[in-house]
N, C-alpha and C positions, 0 to 999 in steps of 0.2 A: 697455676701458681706453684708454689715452691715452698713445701712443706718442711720441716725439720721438727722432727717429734724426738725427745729428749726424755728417758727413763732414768730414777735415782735406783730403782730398785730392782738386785741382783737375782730373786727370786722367780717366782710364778704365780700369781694371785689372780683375782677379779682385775685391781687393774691395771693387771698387765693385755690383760685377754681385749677391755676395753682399746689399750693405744692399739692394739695387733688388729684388731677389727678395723680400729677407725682408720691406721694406714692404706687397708685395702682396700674401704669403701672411697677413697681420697684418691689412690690411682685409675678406681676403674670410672670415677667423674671425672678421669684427663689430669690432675693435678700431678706434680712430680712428688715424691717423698723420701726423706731420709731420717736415718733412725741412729740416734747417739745412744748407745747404754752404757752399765758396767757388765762385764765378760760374767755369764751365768753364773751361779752357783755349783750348778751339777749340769756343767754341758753336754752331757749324756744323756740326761731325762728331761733338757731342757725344750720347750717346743717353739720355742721362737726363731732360734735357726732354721730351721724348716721353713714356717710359715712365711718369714721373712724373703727365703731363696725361693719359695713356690710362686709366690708372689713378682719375685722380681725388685725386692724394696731393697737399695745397698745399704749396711749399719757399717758404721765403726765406734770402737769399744773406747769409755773415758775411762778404762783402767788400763791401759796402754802405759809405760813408761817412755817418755821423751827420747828412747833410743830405739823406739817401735816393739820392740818385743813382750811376748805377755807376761804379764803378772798377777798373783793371786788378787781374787776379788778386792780383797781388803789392802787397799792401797794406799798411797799416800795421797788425801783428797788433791793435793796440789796439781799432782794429776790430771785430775777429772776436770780443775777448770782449765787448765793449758790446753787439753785434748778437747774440748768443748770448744774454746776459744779458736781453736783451728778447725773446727767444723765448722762453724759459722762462717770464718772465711772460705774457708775451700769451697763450699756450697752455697754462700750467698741465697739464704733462705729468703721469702718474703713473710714467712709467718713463723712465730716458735710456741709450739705446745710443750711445756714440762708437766711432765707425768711423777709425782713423789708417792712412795709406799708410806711416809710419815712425813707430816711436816719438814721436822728439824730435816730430813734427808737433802732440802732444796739449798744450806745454806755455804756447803760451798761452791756453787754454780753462781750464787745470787751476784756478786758481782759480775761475772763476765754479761750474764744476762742484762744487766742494767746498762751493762757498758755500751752492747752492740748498738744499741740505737737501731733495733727491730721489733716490731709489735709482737707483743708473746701473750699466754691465756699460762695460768696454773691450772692443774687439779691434783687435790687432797685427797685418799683413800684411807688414810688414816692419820687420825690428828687425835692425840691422846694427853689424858692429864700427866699421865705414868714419862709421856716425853716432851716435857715441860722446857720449852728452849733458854738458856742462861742468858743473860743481861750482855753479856760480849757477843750473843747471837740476836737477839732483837732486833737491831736497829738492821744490821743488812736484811734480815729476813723482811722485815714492816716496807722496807726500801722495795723490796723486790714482790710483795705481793701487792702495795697499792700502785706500783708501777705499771701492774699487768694491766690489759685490756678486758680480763673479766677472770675471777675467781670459780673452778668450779670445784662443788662438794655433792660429797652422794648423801648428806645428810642436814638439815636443817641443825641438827646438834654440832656438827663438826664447822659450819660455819660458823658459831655462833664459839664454839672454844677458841675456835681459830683468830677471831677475834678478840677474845678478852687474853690469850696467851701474846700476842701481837699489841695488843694494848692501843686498836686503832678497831678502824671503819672502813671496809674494802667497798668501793666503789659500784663496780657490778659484779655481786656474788650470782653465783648460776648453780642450779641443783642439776645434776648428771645421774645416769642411772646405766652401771654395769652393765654389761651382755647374761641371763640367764641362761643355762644348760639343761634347759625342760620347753615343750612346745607353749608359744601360748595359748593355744588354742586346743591341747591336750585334755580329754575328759580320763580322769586316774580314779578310775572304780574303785568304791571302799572294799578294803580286804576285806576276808573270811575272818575271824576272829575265833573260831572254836575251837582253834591251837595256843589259846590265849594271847594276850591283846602283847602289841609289839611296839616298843620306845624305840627310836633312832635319833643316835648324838650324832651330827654329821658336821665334820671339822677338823683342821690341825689338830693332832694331838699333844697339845700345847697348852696345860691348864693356867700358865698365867695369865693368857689371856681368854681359852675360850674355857674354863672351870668345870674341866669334867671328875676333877674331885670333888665340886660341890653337887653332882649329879650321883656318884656314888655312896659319899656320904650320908646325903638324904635317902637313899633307898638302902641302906645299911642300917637305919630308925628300925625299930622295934613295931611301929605299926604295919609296914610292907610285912615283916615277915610272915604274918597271918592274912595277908591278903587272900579271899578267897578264891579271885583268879589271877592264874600263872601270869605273871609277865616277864619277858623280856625284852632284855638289852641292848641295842645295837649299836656298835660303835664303829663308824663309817671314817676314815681318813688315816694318816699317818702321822708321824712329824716327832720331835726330839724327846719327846714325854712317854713313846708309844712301849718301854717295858716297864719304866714305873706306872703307867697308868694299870697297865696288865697288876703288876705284882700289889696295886693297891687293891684291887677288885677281889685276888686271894687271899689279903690279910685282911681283908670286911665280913670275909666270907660269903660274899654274895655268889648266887645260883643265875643260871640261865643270863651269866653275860656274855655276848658273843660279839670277837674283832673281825673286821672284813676287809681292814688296808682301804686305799681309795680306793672309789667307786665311779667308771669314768658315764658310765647309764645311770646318772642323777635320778631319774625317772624309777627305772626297777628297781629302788629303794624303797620308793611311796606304792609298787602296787605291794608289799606284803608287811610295811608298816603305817601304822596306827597316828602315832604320834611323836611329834618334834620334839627334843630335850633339848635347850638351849641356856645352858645355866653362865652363860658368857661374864666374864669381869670387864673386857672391855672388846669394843665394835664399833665399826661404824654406822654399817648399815649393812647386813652380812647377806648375800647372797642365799647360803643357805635355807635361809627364813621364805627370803622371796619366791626360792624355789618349791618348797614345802606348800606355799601359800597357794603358788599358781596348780600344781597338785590337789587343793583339798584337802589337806591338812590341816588341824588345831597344833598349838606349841603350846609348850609352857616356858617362858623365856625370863629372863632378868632386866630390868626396866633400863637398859644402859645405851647411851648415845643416842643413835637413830631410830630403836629397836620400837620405843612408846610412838613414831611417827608412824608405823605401821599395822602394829595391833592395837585391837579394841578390844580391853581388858573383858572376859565374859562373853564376846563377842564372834570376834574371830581369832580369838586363843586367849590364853593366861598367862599375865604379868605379875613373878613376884614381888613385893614390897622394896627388895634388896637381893646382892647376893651372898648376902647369909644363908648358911645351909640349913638351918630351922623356917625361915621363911620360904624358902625352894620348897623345903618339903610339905610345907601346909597348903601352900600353891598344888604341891605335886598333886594333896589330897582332895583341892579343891575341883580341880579338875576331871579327877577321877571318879571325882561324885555327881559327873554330869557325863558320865561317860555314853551313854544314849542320845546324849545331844554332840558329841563328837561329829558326825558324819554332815550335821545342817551346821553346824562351826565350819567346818570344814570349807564347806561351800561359800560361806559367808566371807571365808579368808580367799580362798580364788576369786569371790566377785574384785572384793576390794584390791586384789594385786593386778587385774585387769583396769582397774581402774586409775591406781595409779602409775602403771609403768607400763614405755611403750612397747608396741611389736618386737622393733630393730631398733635399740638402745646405739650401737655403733652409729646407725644410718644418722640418725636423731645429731647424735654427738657432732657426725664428718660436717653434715650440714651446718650446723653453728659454729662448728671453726672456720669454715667455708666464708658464712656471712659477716664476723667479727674481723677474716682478713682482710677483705676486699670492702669493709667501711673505713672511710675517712677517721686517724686518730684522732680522739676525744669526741665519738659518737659510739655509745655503745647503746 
């Protein structure tokens, strides 16, 4: 069959790593694939080029101008669906996967998609209150997801926003689950702690959405600073926040915070820290966590989106109330006063991420685009 997988989004995330996987598991089942995007962000550091030509999968870019030459990412959407529209012809797909990093990203596609008169599947990686689609974007967007042959979401919370922002009832919603960058089958030995116990923020450094000012601010309280033992900071990733995040940590005057840029051994993070800080405002269903999890790691997280679908508050980690940085921080402390129960937490968070999520999340994926193509429409 004849695959045409469709990306809104210019970046590099979870899921992008998902359609990149599932393309390859989709050629090496005999399938053909082609991949529409918009032209990276930092096609320098971008990894999908690679993967793409290692593979063997041809892409052409929906930020093209109609006179073939490139253009900055940010283009004229008109664009992207003229250049869609002519992929679908040129390739004569028999199935369409769109892949959206936010919702509202799928709404100037949603026509041409509706038009082809090709069975097609969505999935959502992020569906936010903060991007709340306008009343002149409804109706195509409602058009274009109850048209699909199956909805998928990595969060039982994102379908469910997705739904009341859409103001409708999607047909077959489907729960997907990202590719992890940790074994499953990984046993991650509890560190040594007698160099005092060690936090890891691991994320965009991006506090609108992932709030590592409400991680600092809480340990900038007046109870941390008498803490009787040492702790530190680790702050794992990059991203547009990463000097005012620095220059906030100076003006708190917090001790023992340390940056490490990204981290691409996800893994050698959990053998020499402790615990997950995850003070997020908003997620899906963050990677991060699940990796921590399958690790042996406790979190201390903020109760948002997907995030209460995986932890069991007390259990396999701590969920504050909100994220207010007063509540973060009594969580912080709740936590820390069970700090002897860390390492069977820990464990209780790897069962449960074995449990709910598979081996090969790709394999999982190629497979049900697989059987949703090759069923007769209106049997899902």
């Amino acid at each position: 069959m004849k695959f045409l997988l469709v990306t809104t989004h210019p970046g590099i995330g979870a899921s992008e790593f998902l359609w990149m996987q599932t393309a390859h598991q989709l050629t090496q089942s005999g399938h053909q694939v082609h991949v529409a995007m918009p032209r990276p962000i930092h096609l320098d550091r971008s990894s999908r080029i690679p993967v793409l030509d290692t593979h063997h999968i041809p892409h052409t870019y929906l930020s093209h101008s109609p006179l073939g030459f490139r253009i900055p990412v940010i283009s004229p959407l008109r664009f992207w669906a003229s250049n869609l529209g002519k992929a679908i012809h040129h390739y004569q797909p028999d199935f369409i996967l769109l892949s959206n990093g936010s919702l509202i990203d799928s709404q100037p596609l949603a026509n041409t998609l509706t038009d082809a008169g090709i069975s097609y599947a969505t999935i959502d990686n992020g569906v936010f209150a903060a991007n709340w689609p306008d009343d002149t974007q409804i109706p195509r967007l409602r058009s274009l997801y109850t048209g699909a042959i199956a909805n998928f979401f990595v969060s039982e919370a994102s379908r469910k926003l997705a739904e009341t922002q859409l103001a409708t009832t999607f047909n077959n919603p489907i729960l997907a689950y990202n590719p992890y960058l940790v074994d499953y089958d990984q046993d991650c030995p509890w560190p040594d702690n007698s160099n005092g116990i060690h936090v890891a923020c691991v994320g965009r450094l991006h506090p609108r959405h992932k709030g590592q000012d409400i991680l600092l601010q809480a340990f900038a309280l007046p109870h941390w600073r008498d803490y009787p033992t040492e702790i530190h900071l680790h702050f794992y990733g990059d991203g547009p926040n990463a000097a005012s995040i620095k220059e906030l940590a100076k003006q708190l005057d917090l001790k023992n915070v340390h940056f490490h840029g990204h981290m691409h051994d996800v893994a050698a993070i959990w053998k020499s820290c402790h615990l997950l800080a995850m003070p997020s405002r908003q997620e899906n269903l963050p990677l991060t966590l699940v990796e921590s999890m399958f690790c042996g790691r406790p979190c201390v997280a903020t109760p948002v989106d997907g995030i209460p679908e995986i932890v069991d508050d007390g259990k396999t980690g701590f969920l504050s109330p909100s994220t207010n940085v007063q509540d973060y921080a009594k969580t912080l402390t709740r936590a820390f006063d069970q700090l002897s129960d860390w390492p069977a937490i820990g464990q209780a968070a790897r069962q449960k991420a074995q449990s709910l999520f598979p081996r090969d999340p790709a394999q999982l994926f190629a497979d049900k685009l697989i059987e949703l193509a090759t069923k007769p429409q209106g049997n899902t």
